[in-house]
C-alpha positions as CSV (number, residue, x, y, z in Angstrom):
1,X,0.0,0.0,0.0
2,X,1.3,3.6,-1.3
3,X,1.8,6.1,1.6
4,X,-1.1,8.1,0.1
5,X,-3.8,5.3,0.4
6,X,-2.0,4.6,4.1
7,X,-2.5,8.6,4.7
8,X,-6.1,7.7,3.7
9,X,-7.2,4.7,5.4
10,X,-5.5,6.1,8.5
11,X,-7.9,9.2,8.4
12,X,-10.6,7.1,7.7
13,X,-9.4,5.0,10.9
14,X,-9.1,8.0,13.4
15,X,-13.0,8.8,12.7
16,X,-14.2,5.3,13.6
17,X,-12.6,5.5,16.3
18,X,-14.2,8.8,17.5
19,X,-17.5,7.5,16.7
20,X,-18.7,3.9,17.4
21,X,-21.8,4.2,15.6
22,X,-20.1,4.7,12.4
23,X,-19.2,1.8,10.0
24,X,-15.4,1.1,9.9
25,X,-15.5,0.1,6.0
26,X,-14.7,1.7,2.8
27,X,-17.9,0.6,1.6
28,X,-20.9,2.7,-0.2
29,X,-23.7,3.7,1.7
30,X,-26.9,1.3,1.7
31,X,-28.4,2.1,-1.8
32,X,-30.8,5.1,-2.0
33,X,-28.8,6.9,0.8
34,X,-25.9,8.8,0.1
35,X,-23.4,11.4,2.2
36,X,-21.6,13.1,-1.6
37,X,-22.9,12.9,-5.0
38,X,-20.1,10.1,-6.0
39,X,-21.8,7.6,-3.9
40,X,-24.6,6.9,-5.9
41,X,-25.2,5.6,-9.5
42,X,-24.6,7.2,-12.7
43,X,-27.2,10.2,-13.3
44,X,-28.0,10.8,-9.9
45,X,-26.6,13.3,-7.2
46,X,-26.9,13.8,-3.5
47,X,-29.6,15.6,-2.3
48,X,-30.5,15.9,1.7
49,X,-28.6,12.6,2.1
50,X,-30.9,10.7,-0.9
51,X,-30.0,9.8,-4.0
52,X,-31.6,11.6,-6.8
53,X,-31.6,11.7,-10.6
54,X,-30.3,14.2,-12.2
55,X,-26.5,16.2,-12.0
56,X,-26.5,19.8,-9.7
57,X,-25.3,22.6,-11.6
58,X,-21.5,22.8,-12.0
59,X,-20.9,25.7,-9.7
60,X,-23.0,24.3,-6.6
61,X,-20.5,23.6,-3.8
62,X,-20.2,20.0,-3.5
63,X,-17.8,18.4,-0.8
64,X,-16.6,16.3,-3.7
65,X,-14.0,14.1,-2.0
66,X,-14.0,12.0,1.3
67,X,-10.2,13.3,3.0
68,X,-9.2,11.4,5.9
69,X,-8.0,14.6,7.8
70,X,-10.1,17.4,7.2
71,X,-13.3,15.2,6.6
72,X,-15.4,16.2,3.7
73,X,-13.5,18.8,1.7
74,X,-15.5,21.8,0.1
75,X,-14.3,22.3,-4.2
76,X,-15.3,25.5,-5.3
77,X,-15.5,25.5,-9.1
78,X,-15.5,29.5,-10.4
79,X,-14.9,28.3,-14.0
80,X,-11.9,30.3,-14.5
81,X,-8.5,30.0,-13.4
82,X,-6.5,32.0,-10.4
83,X,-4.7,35.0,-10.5
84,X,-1.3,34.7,-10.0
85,X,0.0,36.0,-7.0
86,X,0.8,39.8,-8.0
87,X,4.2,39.7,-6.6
88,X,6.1,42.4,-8.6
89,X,8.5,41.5,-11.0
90,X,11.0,43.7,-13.7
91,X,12.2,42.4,-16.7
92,X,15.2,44.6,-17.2
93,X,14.8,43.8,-20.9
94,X,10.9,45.4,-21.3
95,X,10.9,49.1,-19.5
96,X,7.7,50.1,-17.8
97,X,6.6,47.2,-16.7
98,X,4.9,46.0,-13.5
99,X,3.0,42.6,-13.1
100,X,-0.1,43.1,-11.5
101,X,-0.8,39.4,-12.2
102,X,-0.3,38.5,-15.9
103,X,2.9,36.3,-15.8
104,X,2.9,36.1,-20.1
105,X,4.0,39.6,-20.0
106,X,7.2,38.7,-17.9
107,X,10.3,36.2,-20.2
108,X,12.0,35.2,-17.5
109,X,8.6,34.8,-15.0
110,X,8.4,31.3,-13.5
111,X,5.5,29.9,-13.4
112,X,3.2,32.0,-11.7
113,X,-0.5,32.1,-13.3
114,X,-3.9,30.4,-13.0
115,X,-3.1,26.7,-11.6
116,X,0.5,26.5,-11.4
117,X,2.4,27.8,-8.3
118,X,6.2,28.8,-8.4
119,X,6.7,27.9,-4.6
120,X,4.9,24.9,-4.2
121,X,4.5,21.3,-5.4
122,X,1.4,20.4,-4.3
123,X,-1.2,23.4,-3.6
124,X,-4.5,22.1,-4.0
125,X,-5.3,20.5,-0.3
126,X,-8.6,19.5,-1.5
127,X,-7.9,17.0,-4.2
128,X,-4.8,15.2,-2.9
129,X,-5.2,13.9,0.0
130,X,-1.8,13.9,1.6
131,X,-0.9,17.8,0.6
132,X,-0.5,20.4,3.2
133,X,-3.1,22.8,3.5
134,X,-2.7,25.7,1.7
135,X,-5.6,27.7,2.0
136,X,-9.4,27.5,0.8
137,X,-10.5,29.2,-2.5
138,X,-11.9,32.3,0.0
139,X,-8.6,32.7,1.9
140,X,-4.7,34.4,0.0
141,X,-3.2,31.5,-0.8
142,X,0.4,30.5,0.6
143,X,4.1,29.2,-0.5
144,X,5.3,25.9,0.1
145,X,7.2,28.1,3.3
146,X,3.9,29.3,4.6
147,X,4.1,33.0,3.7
148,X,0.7,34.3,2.3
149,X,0.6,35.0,-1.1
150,X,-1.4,38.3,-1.4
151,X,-3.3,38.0,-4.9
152,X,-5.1,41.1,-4.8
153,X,-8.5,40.0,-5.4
154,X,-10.6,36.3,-3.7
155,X,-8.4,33.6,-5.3
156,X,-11.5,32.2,-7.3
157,X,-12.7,35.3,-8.1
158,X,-11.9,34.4,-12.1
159,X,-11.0,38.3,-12.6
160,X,-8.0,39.3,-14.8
161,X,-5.8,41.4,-13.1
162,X,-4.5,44.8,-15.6
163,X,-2.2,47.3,-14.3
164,X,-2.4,49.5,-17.1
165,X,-0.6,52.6,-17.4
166,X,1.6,53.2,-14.2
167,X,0.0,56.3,-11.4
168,X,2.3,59.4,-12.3
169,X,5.3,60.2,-9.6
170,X,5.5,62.3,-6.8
171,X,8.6,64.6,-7.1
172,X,11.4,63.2,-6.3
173,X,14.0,63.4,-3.2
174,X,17.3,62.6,-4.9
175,X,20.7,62.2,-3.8
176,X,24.1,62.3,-5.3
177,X,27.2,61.1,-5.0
178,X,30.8,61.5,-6.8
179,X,32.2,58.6,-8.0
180,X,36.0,57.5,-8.3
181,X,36.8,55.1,-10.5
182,X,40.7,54.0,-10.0
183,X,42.3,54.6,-14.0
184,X,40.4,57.7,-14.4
185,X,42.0,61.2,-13.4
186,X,39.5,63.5,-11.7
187,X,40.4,66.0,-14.0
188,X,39.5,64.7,-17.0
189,X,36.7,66.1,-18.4
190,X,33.7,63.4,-19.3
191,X,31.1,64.3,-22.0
192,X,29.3,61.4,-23.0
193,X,28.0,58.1,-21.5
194,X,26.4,55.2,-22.6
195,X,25.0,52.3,-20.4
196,X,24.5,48.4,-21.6
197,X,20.5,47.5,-22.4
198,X,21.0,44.9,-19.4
199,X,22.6,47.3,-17.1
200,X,26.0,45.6,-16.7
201,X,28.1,47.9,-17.9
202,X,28.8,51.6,-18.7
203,X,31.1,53.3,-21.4
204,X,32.2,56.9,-20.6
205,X,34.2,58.6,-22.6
206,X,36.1,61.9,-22.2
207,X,36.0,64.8,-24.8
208,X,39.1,63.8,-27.3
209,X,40.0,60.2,-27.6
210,X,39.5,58.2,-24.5
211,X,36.5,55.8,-23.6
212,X,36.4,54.0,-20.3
213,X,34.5,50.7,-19.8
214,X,33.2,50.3,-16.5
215,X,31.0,47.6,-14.5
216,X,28.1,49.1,-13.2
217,X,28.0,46.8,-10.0
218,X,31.3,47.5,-8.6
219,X,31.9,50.6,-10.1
220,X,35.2,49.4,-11.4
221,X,37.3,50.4,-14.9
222,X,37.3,47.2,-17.1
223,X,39.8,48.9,-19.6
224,X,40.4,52.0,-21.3
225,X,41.0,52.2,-25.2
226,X,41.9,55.0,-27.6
227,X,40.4,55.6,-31.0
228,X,42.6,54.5,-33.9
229,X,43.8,55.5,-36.9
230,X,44.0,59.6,-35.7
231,X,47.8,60.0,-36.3
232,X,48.5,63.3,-35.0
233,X,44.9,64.8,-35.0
234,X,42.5,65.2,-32.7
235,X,39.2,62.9,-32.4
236,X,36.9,65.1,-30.9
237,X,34.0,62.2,-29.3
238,X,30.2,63.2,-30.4
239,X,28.2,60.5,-29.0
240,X,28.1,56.7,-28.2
241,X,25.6,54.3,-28.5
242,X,24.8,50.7,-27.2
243,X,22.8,48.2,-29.8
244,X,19.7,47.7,-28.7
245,X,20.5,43.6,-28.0
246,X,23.7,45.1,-26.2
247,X,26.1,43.5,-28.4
248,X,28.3,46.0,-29.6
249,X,28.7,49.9,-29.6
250,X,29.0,52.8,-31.8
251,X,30.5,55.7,-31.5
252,X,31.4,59.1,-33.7
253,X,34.1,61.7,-33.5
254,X,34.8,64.5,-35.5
255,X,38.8,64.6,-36.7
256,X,40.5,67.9,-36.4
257,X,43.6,68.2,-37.5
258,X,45.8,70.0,-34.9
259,X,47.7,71.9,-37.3
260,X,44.0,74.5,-37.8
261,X,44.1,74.0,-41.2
262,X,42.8,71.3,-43.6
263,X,39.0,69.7,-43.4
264,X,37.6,68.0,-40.7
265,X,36.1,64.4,-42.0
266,X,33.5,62.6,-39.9
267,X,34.7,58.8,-38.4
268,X,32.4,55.7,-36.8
269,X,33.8,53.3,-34.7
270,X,32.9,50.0,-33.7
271,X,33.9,47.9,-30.3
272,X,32.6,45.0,-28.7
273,X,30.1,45.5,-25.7
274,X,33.0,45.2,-23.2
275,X,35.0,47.8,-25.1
276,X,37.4,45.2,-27.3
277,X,38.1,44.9,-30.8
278,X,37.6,48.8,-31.3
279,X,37.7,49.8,-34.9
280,X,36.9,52.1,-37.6
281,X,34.5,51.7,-39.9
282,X,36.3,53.2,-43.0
283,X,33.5,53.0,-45.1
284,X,31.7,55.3,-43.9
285,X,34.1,58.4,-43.2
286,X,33.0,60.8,-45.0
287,X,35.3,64.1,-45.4
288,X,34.2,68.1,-44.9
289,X,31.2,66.5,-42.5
290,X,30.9,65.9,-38.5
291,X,29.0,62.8,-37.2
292,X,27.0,64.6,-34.3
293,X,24.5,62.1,-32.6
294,X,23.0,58.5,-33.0
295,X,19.8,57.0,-32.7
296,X,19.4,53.7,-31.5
297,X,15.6,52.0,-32.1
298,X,15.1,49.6,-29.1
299,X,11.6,48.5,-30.9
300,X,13.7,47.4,-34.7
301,X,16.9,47.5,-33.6
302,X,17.3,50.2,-37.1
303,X,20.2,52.4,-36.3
304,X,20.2,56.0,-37.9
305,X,23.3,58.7,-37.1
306,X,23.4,62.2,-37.9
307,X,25.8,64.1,-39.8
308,X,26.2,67.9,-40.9
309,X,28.4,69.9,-42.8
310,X,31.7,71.6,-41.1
311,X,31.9,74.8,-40.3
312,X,29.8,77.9,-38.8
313,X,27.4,77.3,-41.1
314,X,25.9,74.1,-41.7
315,X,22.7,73.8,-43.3
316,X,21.5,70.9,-44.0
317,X,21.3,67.4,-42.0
318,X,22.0,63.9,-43.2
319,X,20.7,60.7,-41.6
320,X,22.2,57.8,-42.7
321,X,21.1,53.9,-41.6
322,X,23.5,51.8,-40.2
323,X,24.1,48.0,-40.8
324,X,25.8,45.9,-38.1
325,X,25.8,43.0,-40.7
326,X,27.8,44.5,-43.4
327,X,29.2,47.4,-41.1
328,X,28.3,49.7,-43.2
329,X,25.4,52.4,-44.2
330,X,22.9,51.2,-46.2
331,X,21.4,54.2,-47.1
332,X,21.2,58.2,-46.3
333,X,18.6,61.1,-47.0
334,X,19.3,65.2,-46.1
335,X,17.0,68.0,-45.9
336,X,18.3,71.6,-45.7
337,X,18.1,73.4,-42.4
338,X,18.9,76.6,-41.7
339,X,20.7,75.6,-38.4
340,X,23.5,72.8,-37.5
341,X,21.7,69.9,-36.0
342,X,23.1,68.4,-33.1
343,X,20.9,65.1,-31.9
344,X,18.3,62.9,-33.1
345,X,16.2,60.2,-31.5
346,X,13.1,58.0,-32.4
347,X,9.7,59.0,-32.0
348,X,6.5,57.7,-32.9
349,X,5.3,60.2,-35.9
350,X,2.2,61.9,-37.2
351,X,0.9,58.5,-37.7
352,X,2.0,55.8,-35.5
353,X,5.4,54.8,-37.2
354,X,7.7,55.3,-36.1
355,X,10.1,58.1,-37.3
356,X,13.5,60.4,-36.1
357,X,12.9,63.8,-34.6
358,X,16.0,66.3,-35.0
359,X,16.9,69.4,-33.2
360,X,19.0,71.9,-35.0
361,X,20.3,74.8,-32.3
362,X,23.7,76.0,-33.7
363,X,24.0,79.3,-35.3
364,X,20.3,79.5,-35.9
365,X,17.1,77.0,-35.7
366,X,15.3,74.4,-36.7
367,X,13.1,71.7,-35.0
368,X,11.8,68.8,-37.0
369,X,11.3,64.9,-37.7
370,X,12.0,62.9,-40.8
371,X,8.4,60.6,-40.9
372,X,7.6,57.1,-41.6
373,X,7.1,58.2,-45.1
374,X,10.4,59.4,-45.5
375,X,9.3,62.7,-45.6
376,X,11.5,65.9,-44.1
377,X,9.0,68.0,-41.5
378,X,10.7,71.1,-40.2
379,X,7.8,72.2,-37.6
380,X,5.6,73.1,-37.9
381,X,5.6,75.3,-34.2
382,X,9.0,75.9,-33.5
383,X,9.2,79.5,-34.3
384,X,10.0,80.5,-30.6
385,X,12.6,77.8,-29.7
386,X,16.2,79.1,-30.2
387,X,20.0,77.3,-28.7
388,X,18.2,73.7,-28.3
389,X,20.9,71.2,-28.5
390,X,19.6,67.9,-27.2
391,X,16.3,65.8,-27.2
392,X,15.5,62.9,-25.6
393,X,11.8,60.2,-26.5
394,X,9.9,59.1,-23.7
395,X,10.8,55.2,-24.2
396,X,7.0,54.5,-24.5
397,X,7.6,56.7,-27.7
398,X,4.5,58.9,-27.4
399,X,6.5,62.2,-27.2
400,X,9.8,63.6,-27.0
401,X,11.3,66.8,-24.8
402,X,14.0,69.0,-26.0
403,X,15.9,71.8,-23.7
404,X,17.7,75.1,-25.2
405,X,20.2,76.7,-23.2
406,X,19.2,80.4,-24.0
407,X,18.0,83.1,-21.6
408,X,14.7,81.1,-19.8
409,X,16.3,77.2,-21.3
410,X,12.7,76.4,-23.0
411,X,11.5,73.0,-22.5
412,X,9.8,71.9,-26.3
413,X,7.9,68.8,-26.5
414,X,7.0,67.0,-29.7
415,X,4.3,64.7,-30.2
416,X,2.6,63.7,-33.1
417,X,4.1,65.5,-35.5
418,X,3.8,69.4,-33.7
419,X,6.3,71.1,-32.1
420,X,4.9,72.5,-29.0
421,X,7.9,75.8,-27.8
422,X,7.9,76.4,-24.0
423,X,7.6,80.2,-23.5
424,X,9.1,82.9,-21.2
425,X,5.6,82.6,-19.1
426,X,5.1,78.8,-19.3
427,X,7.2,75.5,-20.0
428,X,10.5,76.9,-19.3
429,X,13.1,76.5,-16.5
430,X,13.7,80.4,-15.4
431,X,17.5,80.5,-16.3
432,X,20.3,80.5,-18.4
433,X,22.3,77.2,-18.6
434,X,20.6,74.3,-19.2
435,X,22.0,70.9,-21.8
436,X,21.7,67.3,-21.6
437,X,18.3,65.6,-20.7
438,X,17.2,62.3,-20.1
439,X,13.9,59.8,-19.6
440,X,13.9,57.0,-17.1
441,X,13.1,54.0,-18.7
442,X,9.7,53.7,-16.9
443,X,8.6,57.1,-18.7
444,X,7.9,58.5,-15.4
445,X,10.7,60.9,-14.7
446,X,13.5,62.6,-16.8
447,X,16.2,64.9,-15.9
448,X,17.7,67.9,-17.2
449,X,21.1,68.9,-16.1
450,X,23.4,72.3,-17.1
451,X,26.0,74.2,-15.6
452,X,27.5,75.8,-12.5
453,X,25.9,78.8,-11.4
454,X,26.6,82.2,-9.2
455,X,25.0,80.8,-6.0
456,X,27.7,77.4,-5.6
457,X,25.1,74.7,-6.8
458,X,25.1,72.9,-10.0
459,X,21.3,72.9,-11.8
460,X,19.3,69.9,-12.0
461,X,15.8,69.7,-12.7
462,X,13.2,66.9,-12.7
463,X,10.8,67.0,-15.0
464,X,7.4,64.5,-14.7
465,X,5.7,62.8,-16.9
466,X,2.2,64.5,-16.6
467,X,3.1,67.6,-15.8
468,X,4.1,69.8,-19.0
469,X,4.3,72.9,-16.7
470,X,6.9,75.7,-15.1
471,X,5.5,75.3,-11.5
472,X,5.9,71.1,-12.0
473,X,9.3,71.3,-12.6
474,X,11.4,70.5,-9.4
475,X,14.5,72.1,-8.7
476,X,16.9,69.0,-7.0
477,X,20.4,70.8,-8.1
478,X,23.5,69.8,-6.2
479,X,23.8,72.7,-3.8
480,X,27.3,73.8,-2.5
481,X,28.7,72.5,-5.7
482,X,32.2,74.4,-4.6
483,X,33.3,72.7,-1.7
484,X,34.6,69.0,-1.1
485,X,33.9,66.0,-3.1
486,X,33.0,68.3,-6.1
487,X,35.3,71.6,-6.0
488,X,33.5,73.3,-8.8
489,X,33.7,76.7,-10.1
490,X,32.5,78.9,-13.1
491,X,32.9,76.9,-16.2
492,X,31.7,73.2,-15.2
493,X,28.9,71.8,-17.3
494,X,27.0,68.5,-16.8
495,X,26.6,67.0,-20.3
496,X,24.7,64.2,-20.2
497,X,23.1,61.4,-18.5
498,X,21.9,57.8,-18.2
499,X,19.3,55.9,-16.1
500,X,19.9,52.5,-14.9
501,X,17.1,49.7,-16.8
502,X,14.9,48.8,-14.5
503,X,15.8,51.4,-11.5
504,X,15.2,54.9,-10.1
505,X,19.0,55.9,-10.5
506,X,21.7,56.8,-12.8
507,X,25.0,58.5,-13.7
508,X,25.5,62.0,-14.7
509,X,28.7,62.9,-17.0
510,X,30.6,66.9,-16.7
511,X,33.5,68.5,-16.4
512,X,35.5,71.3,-18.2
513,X,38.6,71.7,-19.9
514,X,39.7,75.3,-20.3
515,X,43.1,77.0,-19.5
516,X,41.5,77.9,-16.1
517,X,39.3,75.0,-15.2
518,X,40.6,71.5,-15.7
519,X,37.3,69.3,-13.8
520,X,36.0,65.6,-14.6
521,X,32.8,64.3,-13.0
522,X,30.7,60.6,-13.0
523,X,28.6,61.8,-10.6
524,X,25.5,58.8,-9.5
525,X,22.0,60.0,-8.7
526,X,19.4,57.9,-6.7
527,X,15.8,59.0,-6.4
528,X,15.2,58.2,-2.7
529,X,11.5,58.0,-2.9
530,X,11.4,56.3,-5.6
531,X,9.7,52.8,-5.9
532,X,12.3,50.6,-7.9
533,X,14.8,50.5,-5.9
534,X,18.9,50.7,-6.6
535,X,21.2,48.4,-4.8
């Protein structure tokens, strides 16, 4: 005999005993009597302790099965399955995403809908007869440790749990904190930063040159490596780029030759995600032109980098599409502009597709998006805009926020094809001396970031998804900028900035390299209120 069968006899045992007036056989009731509805024939149920033709409805609750421990077991039958258990999980790989109870939207979720339960092997107390109990269809059900399992609604309830879209944030505490990574000297000025789609790792790079690969967790430098092939000229670094599956990076410089004379020619390199086998991809320098930004579609993977013309007076834009299978471009379109564009990024367009939105803010402007078309839109609305260097797409790709650094630094959003200019009386942040900007990947929050100001601090502004508006914008700069870790003074700028996937937090690039001011700063921010925590 099996020990389940034993488990079962032995209950059955322990109730003779505890009533002498009660058969002590596993036998069927006398015919025509019955105590559940599998004790009599074929086409009958149990009703008031009589056998009776006909079958109850299927949702009745019926006691179903004889256990020898709890007695006669009550099945509730709701017809649908069981929420899962609504613990939150993140998927580092799919931003802006809580479960609220629907493990197909999770990869790497266990399993953890409807009947199956991650923690347990057995959970259903009511069908085998030797299971722990884990809790009644009216009660949270538990883990094989105990610990309730909180699903949110009555586990039988049979109702689909939806987070939709996330509540919009409160304004955020934040803190910050210098980092020190042993190979890098604090005085070397950092302008761009790029961090790995799974968070690992970070590439920094400093303004001629020089990247640094560094692991996120420890904060230490993996290696440094130089760009190639520069001889004696300088390789001024415009922007770098992770793929979106985090294999490898992109980056483009501008050579200038250090003599002052002879044309600039715009360069792409290519390294491995951990910084190795760095190369150029001769193929697609192109001479008189400066590579200024890249564009990185996390939905397609498509690649597109901007170029412009040297000089003070650049006016028109190319984009050109890069392909990491042939390491080359594929293809290139240019409008005219009557500014020098300096940053692209995706954005979904006028009609759903998705398309590239350009900002244009030196010597002159223009704001506009290249559509799914493969149209040119300059506008229409950006009449009022002027100085806006850098734009950065709400990940969820519904619209897009630029920042000018001009007398009030504007904050522009596009959506849907319109340009929509902060003013001097409305979307702006009061001041002089705003850059870089960046979403988290949640959509919830993004910062703007600028330069060092007359009263010691350092701006930083939050901006909140929500809340298009002067008086929503929270001031969180770094105050007392001037004194220990930071030592700034006039001349510091923060560039530009990264969040961490899946987290609150993130890493802030600056510096400056003038004859009076020789600064570098990776500077980490953590929004202390936030609810995805940072280790």
């Amino acid at each position: 005999m099996n020990t389940k069968m034993a488990n079962f006899y032995s209950g059955i045992l322990g109730l003779c005993l505890l009533a002498a007036t009660t058969s002590c056989t596993d036998e069927a009731p006398a015919p025509g009597s019955c105590q559940v509805s599998q004790d009599c024939e074929m086409g009958f149920s149990c009703l008031d302790g009589l056998c009776t033709e006909g079958t109850p409805d299927k949702n009745m609750l019926d006691s179903g099965v004889f256990r020898g421990d709890v007695g006669f077991a009550v099945i509730r039958d709701s017809g649908s399955t069981r929420p899962d258990s609504g613990t939150m999980r993140r998927d580092t790989g799919s931003p802006n995403s809580v479960d609220a109870g629907d493990a197909s939207l999770w990869p790497d979720a266990q399993l953890s809908d409807s009947g199956f339960w991650p923690d347990a092997e057995i959970q259903d107390a009511a069908i085998w007869p030797d299971a722990e109990a884990q809790g009644d269809a009216t009660t949270n059900p538990t883990d094989s440790g105990g610990n309730p399992q909180d699903t949110g609604v009555t586990a039988d309830s049979g109702i689909v749990v939806d987070a939709g879209p996330p509540p919009l944030a409160n304004p955020g505490s934040y803190s910050f904190e210098r980092v020190i990574i042993t190979g890098i000297g604090s005085s070397e000025e950092l302008t761009n930063i790029a961090i790995a789609p799974d968070g690992s790792r970070m590439i920094v790079s400093e303004r001629y040159e020089q990247l640094h690969v560094i692991e996120v967790q420890t904060q230490a430098l993996i290696r440094s490596v130089s760009l190639p092939g520069l001889g004696s000229n300088l390789g001024l670094i415009q922007d770098i780029k992770y793929s979106a599956n985090g294999q490898f990076v992109l980056i483009v410089a501008t050579l200038i030759p250090r003599s002052g004379s002879g044309s600039r020619s715009a360069r792409l390199y290519r390294a491995d995600a951990d910084g190795q086998n760095l190369v150029e991809i001769v193929t697609a320098r192109i001479g008189g032109r400066e590579f200024h930004a890249i564009a990185v579609d996390h939905t397609s993977g498509e690649i597109k980098i901007l170029s412009r013309p040297e000089g003070s007076s650049p006016n028109y834009l190319g984009l050109h599409t890069y392909n990491d299978s042939s390491q080359s471009f594929t293809a290139a379109v240019t409008s005219f502009t009557s500014a020098g564009c300096e940053d692209i990024t995706w954005i979904n367009d006028q009609f759903g597709n998705r398309g590239v939105a350009y900002v244009c803010g030196y010597n002159g402007i223009t704001l506009g998006h290249y559509d799914s078309t493969g149209t040119f839109v300059n506008g229409p609305g950006f009449g009022a805009a002027s100085n806006t260097h850098r734009i950065s797409a709400r990940p969820q790709g519904d619209y897009a926020l630029s920042i000018e650094d001009g007398s009030t630094s504007k904050l522009s959003r596009f959506a849907q094809g319109v340009w929509t200019v902060g003013s001097s009386s409305a979307v702006n942040f009061g001041h002089t001396g705003m850059w870089g900007i960046g979403f988290s990947d949640d959509g919830a929050r993004a910062l703007a970031v600028g330069k060092f100001n007359s009263n010691n601090s350092l701006y930083i502004k939050e901006y909140r998804h929500g809340f298009y508006s002067r008086s929503d914008l929270t001031d969180v700069s770094i105050t007392g900028f001037d004194q220990a870790p930071y030592l700034g003074r006039n001349g510091v700028w923060l560039y530009e900035l990264v969040w961490r996937p899946g987290m609150d937090c993130g890493y802030i690039v600056g510096g400056c390299s003038t004859g009076s001011c020789s600064r570098g700063y990776l500077i980490e921010f953590n929004v202390t209120n936030g609810h995805r925590v940072c280790p």
